[in-house]
N, C-alpha and C positions, 0 to 999 in steps of 0.2 A: 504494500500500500504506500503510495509516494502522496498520495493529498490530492492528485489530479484526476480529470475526469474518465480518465483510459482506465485507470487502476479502479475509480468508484463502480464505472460500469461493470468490470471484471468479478467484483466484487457480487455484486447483487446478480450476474449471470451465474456466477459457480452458487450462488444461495436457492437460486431460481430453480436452479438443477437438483438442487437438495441436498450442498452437500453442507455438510458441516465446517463452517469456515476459521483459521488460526491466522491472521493477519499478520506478516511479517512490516515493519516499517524502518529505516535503515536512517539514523545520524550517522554520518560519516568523514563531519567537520564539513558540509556541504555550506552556499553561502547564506541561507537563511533555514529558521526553522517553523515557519507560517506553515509548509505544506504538514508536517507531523504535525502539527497542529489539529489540519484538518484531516488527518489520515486518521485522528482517535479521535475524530467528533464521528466521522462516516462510522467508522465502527462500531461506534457507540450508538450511533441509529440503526443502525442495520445487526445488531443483537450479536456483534462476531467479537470474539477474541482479537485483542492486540497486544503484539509483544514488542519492543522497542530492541533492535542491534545497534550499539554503538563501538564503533570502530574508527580508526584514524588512519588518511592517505596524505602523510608527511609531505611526500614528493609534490605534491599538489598538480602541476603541469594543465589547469581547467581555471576557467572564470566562475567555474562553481565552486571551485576549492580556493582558488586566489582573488581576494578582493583588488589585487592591483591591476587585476587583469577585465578590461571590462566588456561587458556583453553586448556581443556586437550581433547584429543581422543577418544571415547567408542566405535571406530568400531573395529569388529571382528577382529584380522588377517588371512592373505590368503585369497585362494578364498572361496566364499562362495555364497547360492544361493540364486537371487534374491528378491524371497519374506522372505528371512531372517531379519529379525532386532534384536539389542540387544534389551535386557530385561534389561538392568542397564538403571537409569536413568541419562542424563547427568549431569555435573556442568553448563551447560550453560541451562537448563531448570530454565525460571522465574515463581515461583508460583502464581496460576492461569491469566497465562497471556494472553491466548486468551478466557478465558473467561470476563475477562477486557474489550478488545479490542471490543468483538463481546456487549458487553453492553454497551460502548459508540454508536457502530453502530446502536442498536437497538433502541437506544435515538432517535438518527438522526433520521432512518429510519421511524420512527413510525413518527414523528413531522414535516418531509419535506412530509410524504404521500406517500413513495417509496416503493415499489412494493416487491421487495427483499435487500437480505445484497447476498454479494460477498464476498467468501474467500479462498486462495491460499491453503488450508491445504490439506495435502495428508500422508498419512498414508503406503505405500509401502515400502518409504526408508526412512520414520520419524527416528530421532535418539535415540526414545525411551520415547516420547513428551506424555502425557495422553491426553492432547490437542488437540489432531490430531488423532485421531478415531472417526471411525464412530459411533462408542455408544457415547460418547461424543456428538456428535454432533444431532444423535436422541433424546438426554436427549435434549438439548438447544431447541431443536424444541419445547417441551412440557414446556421448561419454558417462551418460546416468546407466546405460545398459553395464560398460566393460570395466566400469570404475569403482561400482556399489556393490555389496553383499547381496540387495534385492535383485539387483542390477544380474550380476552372472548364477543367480537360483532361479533365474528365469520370470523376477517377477517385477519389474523395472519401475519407479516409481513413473506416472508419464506428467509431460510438463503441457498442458493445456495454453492456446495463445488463440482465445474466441474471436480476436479483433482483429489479427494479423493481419489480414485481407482487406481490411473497410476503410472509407475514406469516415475523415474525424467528425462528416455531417452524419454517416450510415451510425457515426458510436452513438452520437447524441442523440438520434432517433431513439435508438436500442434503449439509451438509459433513458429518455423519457416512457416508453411501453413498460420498464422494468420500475419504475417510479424510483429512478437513483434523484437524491436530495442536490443538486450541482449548484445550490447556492451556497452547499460545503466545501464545495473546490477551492483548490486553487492550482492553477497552472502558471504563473510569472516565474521568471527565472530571477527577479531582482530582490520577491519579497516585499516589503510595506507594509501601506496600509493598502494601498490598491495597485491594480494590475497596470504594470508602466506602459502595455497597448504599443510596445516596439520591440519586444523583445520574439525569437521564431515561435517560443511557445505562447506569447499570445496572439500572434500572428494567426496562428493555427487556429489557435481555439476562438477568433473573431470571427474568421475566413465557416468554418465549421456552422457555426449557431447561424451565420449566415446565408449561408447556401440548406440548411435543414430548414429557413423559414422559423428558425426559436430565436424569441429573445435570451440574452443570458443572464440568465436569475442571481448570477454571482457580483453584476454589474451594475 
């Protein structure tokens, strides 16, 4: 659970599906802590467990980890077509970070005995993330298989990605039919009190509520 609307919808999809949800939410000396904030309110509505990992990335090398480094833009100018994304990668990309995140879960998952891992990642309007493709994510399949106990007894924990496919209007549909709460988000990379509306992730998430025809309840 990162506090944003990908992780909310993910959230109330694996609940929808019935399964019994353990929220993982990750401080990692990242540059604000607004979205754990909202990652134990959603949780808190939506009746699921949350656990807090806090960990530290010394090397820092991100605008998310370094405050001197500041968040800069990589989307295209003008219009442009949907299943576009840049090829640059951003400053706000943390190295190897959701393979981080999805190894803690797999700790968990494997040792509580849970059935799958849940994860917001979607690849349509990614900002350029290597994280967030589907190769990526068929590679991790093959490392939860030949790298776990569950993993080579043939019983592999699986890592579930509902959104990979959808562009960020198809999520906010999804999470309005599933009644996700989205004026608990937050998606800004800066933090605040409100969303700084330049940053790619809120670029996204304007672009999104946008083209879905929703206002955004967060705003």
């Amino acid at each position: 659970m990162s506090g944003g609307l990908d992780s909310a919808v993910t959230l109330y999809y694996a609940k929808n599906a019935g399964y019994k949800c353990l929220c993982l939410g990750f401080d990692y000396g990242q540059r604000h802590l607004r979205e754990l904030e909202c990652a134990k309110e959603l949780c808190r509505r939506a009746k699921a467990e949350f656990q807090l990992i806090k960990f530290a990335m010394p090397w820092k090398g991100s605008a998310l980890l370094d405050k001197k480094i500041g968040v800069t833009s990589h989307l295209p100018a003008g219009r442009q077509a949907r299943s576009q994304v840049t090829s640059k990668i951003p400053n706000t990309y943390v190295s190897a970070r959701n393979i981080i995140f999805l190894s803690f879960a797999l700790s968990c998952a494997e040792t509580v005995k849970a059935e799958k891992i849940f994860i917001g990642a979607h690849s349509q309007d990614y900002s350029g993330y290597p994280d967030c493709r589907p190769e990526f994510y068929r590679s991790f399949a093959k490392v939860v298989k030949s790298g776990t106990k569950a993993g080579v007894e043939n019983k592999p924990v699986a890592v579930e990605t509902p959104l990979l496919y959808k562009f960020k209007s198809d999520i906010i549909k999804m999470g309005i039919r599933l009644r996700v709460p989205f004026e608990l988000t937050w998606s800004c990379y800066k933090g605040g009190k409100r969303p700084c509306n330049e940053c790619d992730s809120c670029a996204y998430r304007k672009k999104g509520f946008k083209e879905a025809g929703i206002a955004d309840p967060a705003i």
